[in-house]
C-alpha positions as CSV (number, residue, x, y, z in Angstrom):
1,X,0.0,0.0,0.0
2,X,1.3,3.5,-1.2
3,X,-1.3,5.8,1.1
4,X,-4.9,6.3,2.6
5,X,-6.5,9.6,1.5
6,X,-8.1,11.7,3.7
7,X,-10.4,14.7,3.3
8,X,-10.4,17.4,5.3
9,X,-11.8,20.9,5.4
10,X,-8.7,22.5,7.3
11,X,-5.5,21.6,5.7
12,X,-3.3,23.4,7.7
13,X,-4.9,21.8,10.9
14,X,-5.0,18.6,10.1
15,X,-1.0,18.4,9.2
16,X,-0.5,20.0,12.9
17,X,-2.8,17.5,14.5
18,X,-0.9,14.4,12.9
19,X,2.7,16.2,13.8
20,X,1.4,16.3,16.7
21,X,0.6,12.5,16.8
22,X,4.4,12.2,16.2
23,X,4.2,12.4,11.9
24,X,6.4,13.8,9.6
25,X,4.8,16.7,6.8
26,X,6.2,16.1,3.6
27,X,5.2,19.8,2.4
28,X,2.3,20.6,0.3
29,X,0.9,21.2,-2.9
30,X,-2.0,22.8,-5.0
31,X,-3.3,20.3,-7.9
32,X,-5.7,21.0,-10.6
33,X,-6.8,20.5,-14.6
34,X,-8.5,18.2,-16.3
35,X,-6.3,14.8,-15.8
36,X,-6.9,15.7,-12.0
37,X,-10.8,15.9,-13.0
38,X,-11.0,12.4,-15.2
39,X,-9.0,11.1,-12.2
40,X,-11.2,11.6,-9.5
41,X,-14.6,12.0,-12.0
42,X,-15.3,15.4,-10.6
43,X,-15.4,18.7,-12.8
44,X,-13.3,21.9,-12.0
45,X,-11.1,20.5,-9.1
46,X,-9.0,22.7,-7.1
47,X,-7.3,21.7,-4.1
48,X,-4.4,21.6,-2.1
49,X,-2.5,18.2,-0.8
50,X,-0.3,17.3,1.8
51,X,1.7,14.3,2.6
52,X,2.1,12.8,6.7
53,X,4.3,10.2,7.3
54,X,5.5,7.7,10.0
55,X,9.0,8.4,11.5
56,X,9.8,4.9,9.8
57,X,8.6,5.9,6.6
58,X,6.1,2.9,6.1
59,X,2.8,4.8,6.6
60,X,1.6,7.9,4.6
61,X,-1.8,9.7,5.0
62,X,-2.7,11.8,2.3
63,X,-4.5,15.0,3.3
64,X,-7.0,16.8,1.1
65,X,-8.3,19.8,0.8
66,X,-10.6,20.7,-1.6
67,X,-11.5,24.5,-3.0
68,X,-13.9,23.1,-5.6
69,X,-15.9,22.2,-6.6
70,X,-17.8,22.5,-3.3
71,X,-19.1,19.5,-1.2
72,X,-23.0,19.5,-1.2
73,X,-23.4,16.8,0.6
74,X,-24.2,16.3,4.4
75,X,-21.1,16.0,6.6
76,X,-21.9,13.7,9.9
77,X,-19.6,12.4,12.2
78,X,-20.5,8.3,11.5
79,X,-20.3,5.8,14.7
80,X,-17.7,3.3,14.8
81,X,-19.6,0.9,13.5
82,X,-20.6,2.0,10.4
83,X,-19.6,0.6,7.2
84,X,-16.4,2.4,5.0
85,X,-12.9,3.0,6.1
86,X,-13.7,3.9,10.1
87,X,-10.5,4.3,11.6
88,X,-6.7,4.6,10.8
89,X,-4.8,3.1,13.9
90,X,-1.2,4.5,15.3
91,X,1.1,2.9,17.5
92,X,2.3,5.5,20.2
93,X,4.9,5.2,22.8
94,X,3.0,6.7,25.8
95,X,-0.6,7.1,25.0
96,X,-2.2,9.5,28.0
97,X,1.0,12.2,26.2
98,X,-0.4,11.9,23.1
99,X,-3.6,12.2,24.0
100,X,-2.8,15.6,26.0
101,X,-0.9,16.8,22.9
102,X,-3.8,16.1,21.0
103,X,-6.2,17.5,22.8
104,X,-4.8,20.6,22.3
105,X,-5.7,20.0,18.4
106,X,-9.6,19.6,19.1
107,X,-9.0,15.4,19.7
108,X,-11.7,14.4,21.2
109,X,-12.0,10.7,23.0
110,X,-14.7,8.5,21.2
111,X,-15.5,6.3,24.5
112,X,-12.6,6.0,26.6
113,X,-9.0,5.0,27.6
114,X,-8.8,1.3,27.9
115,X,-6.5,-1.3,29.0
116,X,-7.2,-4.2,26.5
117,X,-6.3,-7.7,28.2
118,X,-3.2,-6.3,29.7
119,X,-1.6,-6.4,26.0
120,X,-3.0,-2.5,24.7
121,X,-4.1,0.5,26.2
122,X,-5.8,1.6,23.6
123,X,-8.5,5.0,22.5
124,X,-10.2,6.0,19.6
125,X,-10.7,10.5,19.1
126,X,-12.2,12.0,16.3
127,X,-9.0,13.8,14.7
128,X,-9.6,16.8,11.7
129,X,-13.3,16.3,9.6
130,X,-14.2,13.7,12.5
131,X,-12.1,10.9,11.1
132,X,-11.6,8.1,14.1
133,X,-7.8,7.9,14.9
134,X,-7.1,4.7,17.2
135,X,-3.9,5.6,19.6
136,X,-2.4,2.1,20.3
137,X,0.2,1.6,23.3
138,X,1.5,-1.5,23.5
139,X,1.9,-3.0,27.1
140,X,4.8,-4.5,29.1
């Protein structure tokens, strides 16, 4: 796997709230024209991309902006349960930091901290357009 694409309606805040997580920007970049539209089957696309990636180098999010053409659809924060991509899971050193760090990025905790089978602690927050980021900690 190359990336996951995400969309997002703040750019600039999503690449600080996955810095934050302990990602790496890759710097940015407006795209547009007409391969970008037969690409994606949308007409008169504008946007701006970034790039995240894992210390390691193994994992890259892809973060989207668009400018247009304009989303008319609604935007609702889906449970955990529905179907569709739902979550994209990071394994973090000391969860309860990261968690404070991103707090401080609007994170908010989907249910709560929990200590899986002594093995994981283990969270899911909404993180930028109310994607579900899992914080993994592995224990002992």
């Amino acid at each position: 796997m190359d990336h996951v694409g995400v969309v997002v309606d703040d750019l600039a805040g999503a690449i600080e709230f996955f810095v934050a997580l302990g990602l790496e920007a890759e710097g940015s970049q407006s795209v547009e024209g007409e391969s970008v539209d037969r690409i994606i089957g949308l007409e008169g696309t504008r946007l701006e991309r970034a790039f995240v990636q894992t210390p390691d180098g193994h994992g890259r999010l892809e973060l989207v902006e668009f400018h247009s053409p304009p989303y008319a659809g609604e935007r609702s924060l889906e449970p955990s349960n529905a179907p569709g991509i739902r979550h994209v899971t990071f394994a973090v050193d000391d969860l309860d930091a990261v968690l404070s760090g991103l707090r401080d990025h609007g994170a908010e905790l989907v249910g709560e901290v929990q200590n899986y089978e002594n093995v994981d602690k283990l969270c899911y927050v909404r993180g930028p357009a109310g994607i579900i980021v899992e914080l993994a900690e592995r224990l002992g």
